[in-house]
Every structure is written in C-alpha cells, then in structure tokens.
N, C-alpha and C positions, 0 to 999 in steps of 0.2 A: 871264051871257050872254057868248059869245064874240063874235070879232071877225076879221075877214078885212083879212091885209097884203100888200101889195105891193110885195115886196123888188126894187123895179125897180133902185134904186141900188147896189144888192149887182150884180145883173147886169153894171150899165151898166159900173162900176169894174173886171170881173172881165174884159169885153171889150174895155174901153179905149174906150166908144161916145158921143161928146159928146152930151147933151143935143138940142141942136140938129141934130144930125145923126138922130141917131133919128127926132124927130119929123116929120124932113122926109120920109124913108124907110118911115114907115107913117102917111102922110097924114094927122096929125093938128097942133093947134095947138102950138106950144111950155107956152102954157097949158094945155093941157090936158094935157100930159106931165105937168106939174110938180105937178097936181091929182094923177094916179097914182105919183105917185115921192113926193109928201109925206102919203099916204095918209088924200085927202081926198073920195075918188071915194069915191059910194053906188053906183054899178055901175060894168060893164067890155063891154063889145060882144064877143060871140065873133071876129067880123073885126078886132078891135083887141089882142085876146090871141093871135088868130092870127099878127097881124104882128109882135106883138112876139116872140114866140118865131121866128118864120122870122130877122127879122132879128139877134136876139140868138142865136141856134142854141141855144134852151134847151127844156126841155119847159114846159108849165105849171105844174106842182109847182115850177119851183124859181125861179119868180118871186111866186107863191099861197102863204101859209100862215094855216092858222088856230092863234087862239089863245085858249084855252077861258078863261073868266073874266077876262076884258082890255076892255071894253066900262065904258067912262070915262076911259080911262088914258093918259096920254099916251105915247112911244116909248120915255123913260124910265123908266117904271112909275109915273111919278107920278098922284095923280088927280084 
C-alpha cells in the first residue's frame, strides 16, 4: 500500500516562505500547518491546497506525491 506526502517544506524552503507567515496567509492554524508539513494530515481541503498553491505559486503536483509501497515507514525509510 502506498502513501500520500506532502513536500510543503521543499516548497516552503524553495520560496523563502516562514512557517508562520504561511499560515496566517491561508487562514489556517500554525498547528495545523505543521500537522501538513510533518506529514501527519489524514486529509487536505480542496480550499486549503488552493491556498497553498495561490500563495506558494506552485501547482499541486509539486507539493502531492505518491509513493507506492511506503505505508509504515517513516521519512527515512525506516519502518
């Protein structure tokens, strides 16, 4: 079974975009950023991958990736 991540931190790094600054910009909790940046989220709000891509200027593929047989594993590959 595969597994769905969420390379917000690749983005965030890639834009120069604090943490904090994000969250505030797509009305969401700091918490709750950090729940999708440490790839802990069971889902995603279409209104919330909207705004992250408006304000990060990305598309969704390049914050989304799946990864086929990864479902246990830590970001390491550990399991």
């Amino acid at each position: 079974m595969g597994r769905i991540y969420v390379n917000l931190n690749v983005m965030m790094a890639k834009r120069g975009m604090p943490a904090g600054t994000l969250a505030e910009r797509i009305g969401i909790t700091p918490a709750n950023l950090s729940i999708l940046k440490n790839n802990k989220a069971k889902a995603i709000r279409f209104s919330t991958l909207e705004a992250l891509c408006r304000e990060l200027d990305c598309q969704p593929a390049e914050l989304l990736e799946y990864r086929p047989g990864d479902a246990g594993r830590t970001e390491d590959g550990e399991a």
